[in-house]
FIDREN-422124 format. One record per residue (C-alpha): residue number from 1; z, y, x. Coordinates in steps of 0.02 Angstrom, whole numbers, plus 50000, padded with zeros to 5 digits. Example, Ala and Ser with C-alpha at 12.3 -4.5 7.8 and 13.67 -1.06 7.14 Angstrom:
BEGIN
1	50390	49775	50615
2	50357	49947	50684
//
This chain:
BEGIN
1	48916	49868	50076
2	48827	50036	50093
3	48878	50199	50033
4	48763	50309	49939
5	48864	50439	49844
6	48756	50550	49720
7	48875	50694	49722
8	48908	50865	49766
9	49102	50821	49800
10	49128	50663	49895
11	49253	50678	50023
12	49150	50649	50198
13	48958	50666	50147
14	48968	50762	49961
15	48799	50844	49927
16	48714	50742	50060
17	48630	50623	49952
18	48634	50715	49789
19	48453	50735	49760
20	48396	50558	49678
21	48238	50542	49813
22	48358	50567	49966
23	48478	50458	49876
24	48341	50316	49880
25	48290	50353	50045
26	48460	50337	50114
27	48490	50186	50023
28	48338	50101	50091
29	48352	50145	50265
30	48556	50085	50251
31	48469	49921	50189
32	48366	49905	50370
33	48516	49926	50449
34	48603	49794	50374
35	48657	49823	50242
36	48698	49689	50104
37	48738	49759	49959
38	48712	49969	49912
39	48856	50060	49818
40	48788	50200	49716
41	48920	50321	49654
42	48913	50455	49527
43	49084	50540	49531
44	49185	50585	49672
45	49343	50484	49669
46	49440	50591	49821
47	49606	50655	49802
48	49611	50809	49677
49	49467	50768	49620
50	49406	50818	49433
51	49294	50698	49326
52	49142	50754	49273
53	49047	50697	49085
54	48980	50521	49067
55	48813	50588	49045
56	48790	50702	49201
57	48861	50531	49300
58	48742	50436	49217
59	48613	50564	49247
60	48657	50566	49452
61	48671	50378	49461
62	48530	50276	49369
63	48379	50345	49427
64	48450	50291	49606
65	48497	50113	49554
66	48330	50092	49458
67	48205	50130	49594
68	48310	50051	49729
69	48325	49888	49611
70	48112	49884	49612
71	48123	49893	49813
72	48234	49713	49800
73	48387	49790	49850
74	48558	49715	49765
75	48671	49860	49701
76	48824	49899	49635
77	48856	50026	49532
78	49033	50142	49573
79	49096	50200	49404
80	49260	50186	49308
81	49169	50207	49150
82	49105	50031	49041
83	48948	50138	48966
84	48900	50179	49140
85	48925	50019	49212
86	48814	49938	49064
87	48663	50061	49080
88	48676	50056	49273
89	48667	49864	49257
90	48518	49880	49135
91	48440	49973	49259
92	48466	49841	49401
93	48639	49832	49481
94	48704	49662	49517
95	48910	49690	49527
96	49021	49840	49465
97	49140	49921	49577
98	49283	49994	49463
99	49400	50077	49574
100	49514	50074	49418
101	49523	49889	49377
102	49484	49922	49208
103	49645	50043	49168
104	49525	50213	49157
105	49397	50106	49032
106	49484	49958	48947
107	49313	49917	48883
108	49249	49881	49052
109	49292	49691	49065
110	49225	49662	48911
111	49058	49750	48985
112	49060	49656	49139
113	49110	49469	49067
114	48950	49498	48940
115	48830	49542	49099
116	48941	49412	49203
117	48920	49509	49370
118	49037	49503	49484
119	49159	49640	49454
120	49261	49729	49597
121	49457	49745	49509
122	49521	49890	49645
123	49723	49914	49646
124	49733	50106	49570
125	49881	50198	49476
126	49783	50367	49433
127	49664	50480	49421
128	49616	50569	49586
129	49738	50730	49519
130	49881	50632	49492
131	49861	50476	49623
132	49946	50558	49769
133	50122	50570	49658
134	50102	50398	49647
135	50124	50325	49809
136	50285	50265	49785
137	50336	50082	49830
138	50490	49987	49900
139	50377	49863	49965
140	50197	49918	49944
141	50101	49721	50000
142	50214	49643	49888
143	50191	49777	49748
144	49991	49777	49770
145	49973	49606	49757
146	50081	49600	49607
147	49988	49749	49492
148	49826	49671	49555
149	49875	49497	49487
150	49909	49573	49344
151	49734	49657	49336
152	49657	49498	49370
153	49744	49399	49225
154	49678	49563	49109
155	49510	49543	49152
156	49509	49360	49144
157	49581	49365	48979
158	49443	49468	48927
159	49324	49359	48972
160	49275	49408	49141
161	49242	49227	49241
162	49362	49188	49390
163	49199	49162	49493
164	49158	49361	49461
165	49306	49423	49508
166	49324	49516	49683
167	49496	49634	49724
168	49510	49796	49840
169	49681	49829	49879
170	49624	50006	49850
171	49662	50098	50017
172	49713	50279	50000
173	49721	50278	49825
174	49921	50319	49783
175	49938	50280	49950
176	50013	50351	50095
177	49954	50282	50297
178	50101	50180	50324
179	50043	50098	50170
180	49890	50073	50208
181	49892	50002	50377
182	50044	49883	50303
183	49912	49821	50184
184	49781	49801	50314
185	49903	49691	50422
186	49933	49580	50287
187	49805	49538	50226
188	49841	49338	50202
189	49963	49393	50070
190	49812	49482	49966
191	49685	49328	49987
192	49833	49208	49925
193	49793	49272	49758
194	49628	49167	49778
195	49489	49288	49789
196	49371	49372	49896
197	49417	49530	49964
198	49333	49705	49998
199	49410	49817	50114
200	49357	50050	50098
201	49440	50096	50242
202	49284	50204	50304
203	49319	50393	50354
204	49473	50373	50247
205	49609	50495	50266
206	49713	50372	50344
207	49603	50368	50500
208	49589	50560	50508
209	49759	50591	50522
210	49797	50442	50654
211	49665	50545	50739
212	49720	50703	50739
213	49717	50821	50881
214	49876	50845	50984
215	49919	51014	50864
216	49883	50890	50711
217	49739	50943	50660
218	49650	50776	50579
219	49494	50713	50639
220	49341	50747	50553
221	49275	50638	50446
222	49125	50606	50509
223	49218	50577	50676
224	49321	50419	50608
225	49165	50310	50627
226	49220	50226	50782
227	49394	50197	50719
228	49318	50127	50543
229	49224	49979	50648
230	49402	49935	50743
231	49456	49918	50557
232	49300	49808	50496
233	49318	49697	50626
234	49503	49670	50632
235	49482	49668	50428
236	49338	49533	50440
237	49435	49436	50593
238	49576	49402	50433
239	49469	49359	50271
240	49377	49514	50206
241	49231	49465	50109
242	49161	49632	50102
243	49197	49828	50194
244	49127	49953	50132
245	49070	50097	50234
246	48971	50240	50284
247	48885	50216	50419
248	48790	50017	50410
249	48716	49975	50575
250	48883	49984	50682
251	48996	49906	50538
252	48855	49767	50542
253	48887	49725	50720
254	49076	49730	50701
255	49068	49588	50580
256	48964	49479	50690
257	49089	49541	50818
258	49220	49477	50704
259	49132	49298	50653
260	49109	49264	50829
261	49288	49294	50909
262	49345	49192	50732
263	49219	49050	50759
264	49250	49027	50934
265	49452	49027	50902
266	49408	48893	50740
267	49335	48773	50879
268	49453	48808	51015
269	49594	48753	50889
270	49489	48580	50842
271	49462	48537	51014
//
């Protein structure tokens, strides 16, 4: 899954794509690189960050999702918000990627079961202003896995069809490293919930700070590339369905990395 942000705030590559025609562009040519599926964002979900109205995110996002839905190209459409997510899929998108598992717009499930798209139910406990007071677990896998289960019996009882349903353990949102590399090492106990995962990890914060220069200064973001394909492959190597990331091309040859070293260990264990 590419990344195509429309915003002037997005933590690593804000204001980058924010004009609609260098959105598409972008899009497309993350498409030739391999690209599966193209994310298209209208509000920045970083830490601290501040929403902005439902029109001027449906303003930045459906021009994007419309044209790039002529070229062929499946999208999803990044939005907490069900009147978003049912204009964007009007306009083309094929799945809806809710970082807020339906909490921020209870009307969402009900929006997504009536298109029956698959529908991406993220683990979140706040608002981008509040999140970081919330990263506060005993045992975070255990706890994730348990709030998402809960999300997932929400949705379903809404009407959204098991088959549509796709989790994100929701790395870096009310969530501190340690917690997100636990989550990323276990993995297994995520997928026992029964359903295909998708893994952000790319140019999180997480990365910058394992980084960081020997004073502590974090890595740039744009400088976490190399460590975000270690993650897709080890991520892919254990289940993920999905990453999505920044930068397409390299991510695409970690996963083949990844489907190799796992195939060849599948028939190693047979013979």
């Amino acid at each position: 899954m590419g990344v195509v942000n429309v915003t002037p705030d997005s933590f690593s590559d804000g204001g980058n794509w924010f004009d609609p025609e260098v959105a598409i562009d972008h899009g497309l040519r993350l498409v030739e690189e391999g690209a599966d599926i193209i994310d298209v964002g209208g509000e920045s979900t970083r830490p601290g960050a501040q929403r902005v109205s439902l029109e001027e995110e449906r303003r930045r996002v459906e021009p994007v999702i419309k044209a790039l839905a002529q070229e062929g190209v499946p999208v999803s459409v990044d939005t907490m918000r069900a009147e978003v997510a049912e204009s964007a899929i009007e306009a083309g998108a094929r799945l809806v990627n809710d970082v807020s598992g339906g909490l921020a717009d209870p009307v969402m499930p009900r929006v997504v079961a009536a298109a029956r798209v698959p529908y991406v139910v993220m683990h979140w406990r706040g608002h981008s202003h509040t999140m970081d007071t919330r990263a506060v677990y005993a045992d975070v896998v255990t706890e994730v896995r348990d709030e998402l289960a809960k999300r997932v019996d929400s949705v379903l009882a809404e009407g959204v069809p098991p088959e549509c349903v796709v989790l994100d353990p929701g790395l870096g949102f009310s969530k501190h490293p340690p917690h997100n590399w636990a989550l990323l090492t276990h993995l297994g106990s995520l997928r026992e919930l029964g359903y295909p995962l998708i893994i952000g990890a790319s140019r999180k914060r997480f990365l910058t700070r394992l980084l960081a220069a020997p004073d502590g200064t974090p890595r740039s973001f744009g400088g976490c590339d190399d460590a975000t394909q270690a993650v897709t492959a080890l991520a892919a190597a254990a289940g993920a369905w999905c990453v999505r990331v920044h930068k397409v091309r390299p991510n695409a040859d970690a996963v083949r990395v990844a489907a190799a070293w796992s195939s060849a260990r599948g028939g190693y264990d047979r013979g």
